[in-house]
C-alpha positions, 0 to 999 in steps of 0.5 A: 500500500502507499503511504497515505493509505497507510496513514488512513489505516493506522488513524482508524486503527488508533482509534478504534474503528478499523475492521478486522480486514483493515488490522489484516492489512496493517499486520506486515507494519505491526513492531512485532518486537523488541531487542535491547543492548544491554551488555556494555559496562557503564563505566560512566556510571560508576561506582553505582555500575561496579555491582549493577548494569547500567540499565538495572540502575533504578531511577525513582524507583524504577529500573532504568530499562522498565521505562522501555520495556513498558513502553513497548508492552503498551503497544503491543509488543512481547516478544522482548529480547535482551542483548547482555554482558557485563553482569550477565546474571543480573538481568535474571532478576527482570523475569520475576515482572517480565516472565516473557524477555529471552536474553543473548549473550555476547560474551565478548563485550569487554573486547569489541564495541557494541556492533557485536551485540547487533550481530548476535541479535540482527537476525531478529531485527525484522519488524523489531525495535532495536533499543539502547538499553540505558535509556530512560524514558518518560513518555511511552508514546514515542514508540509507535505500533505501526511503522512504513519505513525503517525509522530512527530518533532524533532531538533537534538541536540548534547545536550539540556535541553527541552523534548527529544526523542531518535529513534530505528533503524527504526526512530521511537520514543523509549523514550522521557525524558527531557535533554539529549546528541545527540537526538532529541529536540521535536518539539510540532507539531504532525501529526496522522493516523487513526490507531493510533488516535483511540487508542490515543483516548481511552488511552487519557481518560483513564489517564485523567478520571482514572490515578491518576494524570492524570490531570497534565499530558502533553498530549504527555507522554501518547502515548510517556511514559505511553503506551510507544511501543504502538505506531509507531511515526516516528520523522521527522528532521527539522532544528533550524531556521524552528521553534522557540518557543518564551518562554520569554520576552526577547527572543521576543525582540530580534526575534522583535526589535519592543517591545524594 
């Protein structure tokens, strides 16, 4: 189908009145899972990461990565996956509350960077969101349950120092750097089609197994710089306070004035 009859599709579907033939028809662009990265260190983060994965670290009172994990169970989504490592067994202590999450292991995590973690877990990125799992958010609606493209979250940024990304006339991703003037601040949660998965798939491997320094690459540069053109990822605008990446000590502290 075209976009805009897509777009009618889902309006109907969000509001209740879609027949059953009409969900039949959304069915190939329903987010059917979820897949978190979760096995770096959080060295940042320390000392609350020596003992504890940075997405375990509880924020008011929550884990960091429930925010997410309930956010996807709101649209939808069960069918969850973790990525982990550092502190492998401490995620063990999420199936009590959420019975229904499989984990993979990268035991490698300490010696290649998070490209590894997309590798073990590429060949379920079809139709799947693939988060940061350190991410803490606070308004759920910025996951979708239906998606055209293969999309990407972004801040716009009259200026920022992180990883960035500028748009063609279309709103999809054109270039992605670190620092830089009026563009969008990357957001590390992706969401990808069947059409592109496969191909992520296949180029994923090709720069870890055969690139040189494939290994230490993040994940992200393969389909945003190395095969850069090759794919159409839609950047969709979400707002500062939607969600918050908690880099440093300090700035826990002040989101959760109980570790003062």
């Amino acid at each position: 189908m075209d976009r805009a009859e897509f777009d009618k599709l889902v309006e109907l579907a969000e509001t209740g009145l879609a027949d059953e033939n009409e969900l039949t028809r959304l069915e190939p662009y329903r987010a059917k899972r979820a897949i978190f990265l979760a096995a770096g260190m959080g060295t940042r983060l320390r000392p609350i990461t020596v003992n504890t994965p940075k997405p375990l670290v509880r924020v008011n009172e929550k884990r960091i990565i429930e925010t997410m994990i309930d956010a996807c169970l709101e649209i939808g989504i069960s069918e969850i996956y973790i990525v982990r490592g550092y502190l492998a067994d401490e995620f063990d202590i999420l199936l009590k509350k959420y019975p229904m999450i499989k984990f993979i292991d990268n035991l490698e995590y300490d010696v290649a960077n998070n490209i590894l973690s997309a590798v073990k877990s590429c060949h379920l990125f079809e139709n799947a969101y693939v988060l940061e799992a350190d991410l803490l958010v606070t308004n759920p609606k910025i996951l979708k349950k239906y998606h055209y493209d293969s999309e990407v979250l972004g801040i716009w940024k009259s200026y920022s120092d992180d990883w960035c990304m500028t748009s063609d006339h279309e709103g999809y991703v054109l270039s992605e750097f670190v620092g830089g003037k009026n563009c969008y601040q990357m957001v590390g949660i992706y969401y990808w089609n069947k059409q592109d998965a496969k191909m992520l798939k296949i180029d994923l491997n090709e720069v870890y197994y055969r690139m040189p320094g494939g290994h230490d690459m993040y994940w992200e540069t393969v389909p945003n710089q190395i095969y850069q053109g090759k794919y159409k990822i839609k950047i969709v605008s979400c707002q500062q306070d939607d969600v918050v990446e908690i880099d440093t000590f300090d700035e826990l502290r002040q989101i959760d004035k109980s570790y003062l």
